[in-house]
N, C-alpha and C positions, 0 to 999 in steps of 0.2 A: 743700387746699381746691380743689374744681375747678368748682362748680358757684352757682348763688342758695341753692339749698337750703343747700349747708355756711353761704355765710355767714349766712345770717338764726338755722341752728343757734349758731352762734357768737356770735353779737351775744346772741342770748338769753339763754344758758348765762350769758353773763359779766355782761349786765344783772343778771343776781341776785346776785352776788357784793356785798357791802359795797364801800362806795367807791369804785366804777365807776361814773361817771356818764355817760360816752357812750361807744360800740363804733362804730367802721366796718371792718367785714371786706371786704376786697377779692378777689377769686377771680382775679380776671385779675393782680392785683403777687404774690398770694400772701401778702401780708400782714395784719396786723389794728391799729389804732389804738386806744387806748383812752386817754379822760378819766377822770383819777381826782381824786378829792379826799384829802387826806391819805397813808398811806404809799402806795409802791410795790405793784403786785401784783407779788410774787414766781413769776416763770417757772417755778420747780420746781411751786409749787401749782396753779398753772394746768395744768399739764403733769399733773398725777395725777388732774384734775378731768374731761381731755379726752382721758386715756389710754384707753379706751373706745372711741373715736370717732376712735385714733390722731392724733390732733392734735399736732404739737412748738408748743412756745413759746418765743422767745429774747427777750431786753432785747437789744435794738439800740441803745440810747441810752447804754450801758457800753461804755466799750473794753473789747475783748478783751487777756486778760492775757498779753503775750511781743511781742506787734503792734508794730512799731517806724512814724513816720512816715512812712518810707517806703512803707511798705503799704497805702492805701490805697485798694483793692481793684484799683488798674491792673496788667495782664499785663505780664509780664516780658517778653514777647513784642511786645508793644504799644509797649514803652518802647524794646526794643531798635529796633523798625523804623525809628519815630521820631529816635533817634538816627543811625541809618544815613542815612535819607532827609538830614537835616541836613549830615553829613559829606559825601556825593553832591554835596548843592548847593553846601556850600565849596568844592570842586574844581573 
Protein backbone atom coordinates (compact mmCIF):
# COMPACT_ATOMS: atom_id res chain seq x y z
CA UNK A 1 0.00 0.00 0.00
CA UNK A 2 1.57 3.33 -0.87
CA UNK A 3 -0.92 5.76 -1.39
CA UNK A 4 -5.01 7.20 0.07
CA UNK A 5 -6.21 5.55 -2.98
CA UNK A 6 -4.87 1.70 -2.02
CA UNK A 7 -6.32 2.38 1.44
CA UNK A 8 -9.78 3.58 0.88
CA UNK A 9 -9.45 0.53 -2.08
CA UNK A 10 -8.89 -1.68 0.83
CA UNK A 11 -11.26 -0.61 3.53
CA UNK A 12 -13.86 -1.00 0.75
CA UNK A 13 -13.11 -4.39 -0.57
CA UNK A 14 -13.22 -5.73 2.95
CA UNK A 15 -16.28 -3.66 4.16
CA UNK A 16 -18.17 -6.14 2.07
CA UNK A 17 -16.99 -9.16 3.28
CA UNK A 18 -19.40 -10.72 6.08
CA UNK A 19 -18.33 -9.90 9.52
CA UNK A 20 -16.02 -6.97 9.03
CA UNK A 21 -17.36 -4.30 10.71
CA UNK A 22 -14.69 -1.64 10.74
CA UNK A 23 -11.21 -1.41 8.42
CA UNK A 24 -8.54 1.16 8.92
CA UNK A 25 -5.87 0.81 6.35
CA UNK A 26 -2.86 2.77 6.93
CA UNK A 27 -0.35 3.45 3.88
CA UNK A 28 2.27 5.14 5.94
CA UNK A 29 2.52 1.62 8.99
CA UNK A 30 1.75 -0.43 6.01
CA UNK A 31 -0.75 -2.11 7.63
CA UNK A 32 -4.53 -2.61 7.98
CA UNK A 33 -6.86 -3.23 11.18
CA UNK A 34 -9.88 -4.66 10.88
CA UNK A 35 -13.11 -5.20 13.46
CA UNK A 36 -14.79 -8.33 13.07
CA UNK A 37 -17.65 -9.79 14.74
CA UNK A 38 -17.65 -13.48 15.14
CA UNK A 39 -14.91 -15.75 13.37
CA UNK A 40 -11.58 -14.59 12.21
CA UNK A 41 -11.02 -13.58 8.60
CA UNK A 42 -8.71 -15.93 7.38
CA UNK A 43 -5.48 -14.26 5.62
CA UNK A 44 -5.28 -17.06 3.00
CA UNK A 45 -8.95 -15.75 1.85
CA UNK A 46 -8.23 -12.31 2.12
CA UNK A 47 -5.11 -12.87 0.12
CA UNK A 48 -7.14 -14.58 -2.99
CA UNK A 49 -9.75 -11.82 -2.71
CA UNK A 50 -6.66 -8.99 -3.16
CA UNK A 51 -4.44 -11.29 -5.28
CA UNK A 52 -5.43 -8.99 -8.15
CA UNK A 53 -4.45 -5.93 -6.77
CA UNK A 54 -1.35 -7.80 -5.26
CA UNK A 55 -2.17 -7.30 -1.91
CA UNK A 56 -0.37 -9.96 0.97
CA UNK A 57 -2.36 -10.45 4.27
CA UNK A 58 -0.69 -11.75 7.45
CA UNK A 59 -2.56 -12.41 11.31
CA UNK A 60 -0.10 -10.58 13.32
CA UNK A 61 -2.03 -11.53 16.33
CA UNK A 62 -0.78 -15.50 16.02
CA UNK A 63 2.66 -16.21 16.95
CA UNK A 64 4.54 -17.34 14.31
CA UNK A 65 5.26 -21.24 14.55
CA UNK A 66 9.32 -22.07 15.55
CA UNK A 67 9.62 -18.19 17.05
CA UNK A 68 11.20 -18.65 20.42
CA UNK A 69 10.85 -15.63 23.14
CA UNK A 70 13.70 -14.55 22.64
CA UNK A 71 12.82 -13.12 19.26
CA UNK A 72 11.04 -10.69 19.59
CA UNK A 73 11.80 -8.77 16.53
CA UNK A 74 15.14 -6.92 18.31
CA UNK A 75 18.52 -7.26 16.12
CA UNK A 76 20.99 -9.38 17.06
CA UNK A 77 23.07 -6.62 16.41
CA UNK A 78 21.12 -4.23 18.50
CA UNK A 79 21.57 -6.68 21.45
CA UNK A 80 25.01 -7.28 20.91
CA UNK A 81 25.92 -3.48 21.07
CA UNK A 82 24.06 -3.08 23.99
CA UNK A 83 25.68 -5.63 25.72
CA UNK A 84 29.05 -4.43 24.69
CA UNK A 85 28.35 -0.74 25.68
CA UNK A 86 27.41 -2.45 29.29
CA UNK A 87 30.66 -4.47 29.67
CA UNK A 88 32.66 -0.87 28.60
CA UNK A 89 30.94 0.82 31.44
CA UNK A 90 31.76 -2.24 34.03
CA UNK A 91 35.25 -1.54 33.29
Amino acid sequence: MHCASCEILIEKKLLDIQNIKAVNASAGKGEVVVEYEGDRPNPERLNKIFKEEKYTFLDLNSKPKGKTENQKGLSPTLVAFNIAIFIIIAF
